[in-house]
Structure formats: C-alpha cells, structure tokens
N, C-alpha and C positions, 0 to 999 in steps of 0.2 A: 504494500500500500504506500511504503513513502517515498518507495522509487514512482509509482506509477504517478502519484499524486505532488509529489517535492520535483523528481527529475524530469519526468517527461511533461510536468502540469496540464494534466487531466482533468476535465470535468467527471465528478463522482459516476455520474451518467455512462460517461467513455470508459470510464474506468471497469465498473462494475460489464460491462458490455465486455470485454474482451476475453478472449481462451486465455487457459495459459499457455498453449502455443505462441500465442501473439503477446503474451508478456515475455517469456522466454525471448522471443525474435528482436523484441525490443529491448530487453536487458542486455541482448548480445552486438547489438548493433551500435549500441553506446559503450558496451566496456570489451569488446573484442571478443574471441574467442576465447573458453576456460582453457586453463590450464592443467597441465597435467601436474600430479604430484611429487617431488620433488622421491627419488629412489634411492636405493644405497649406494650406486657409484658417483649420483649427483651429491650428496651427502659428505663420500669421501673426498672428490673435489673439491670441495668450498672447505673440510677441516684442513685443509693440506697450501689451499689458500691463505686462508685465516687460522693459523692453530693456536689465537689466545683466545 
C-alpha cells in the first residue's frame, strides 16, 4: 500500500483496482529486476575483500 499509494501516487480507486501482477510489474519497473541472493562463493569474495 505505501509503494502503491506514496510511490506510484494512486488514487485508492486505482489502487485497490489493480492485480498483483500489475503491482509486481510496477514495483519492478521502478526498482529493477530482484536480485539474487548473495551464495557462499559471493560471501567468500567480499571476506577476502574486506577481512575486518
């Protein structure tokens, strides 16, 4: 509701009207593609990186 309503500034109308497909499309079109989670060799990367 406070992306739909704060980011995109929806009328409650618009709002409540939409799938969550079309929230999803929308949350992704604004903040990119998700991410994957970071794995144990991205993990050992960045300690080896940074090891304090």
């Amino acid at each position: 509701m406070a992306f739909g309503f704060g980011r995109l500034r929806l009328a409650a109308r618009d709002f409540w009207a939409l799938t969550p497909r079309e929230l999803a499309a929308a949350m992704r079109a604004l903040a990119g593609p998700a991410r994957l989670p970071l794995d144990r060799a991205g993990l050992a990367g960045l300690m080896a990186r940074f090891p304090d």
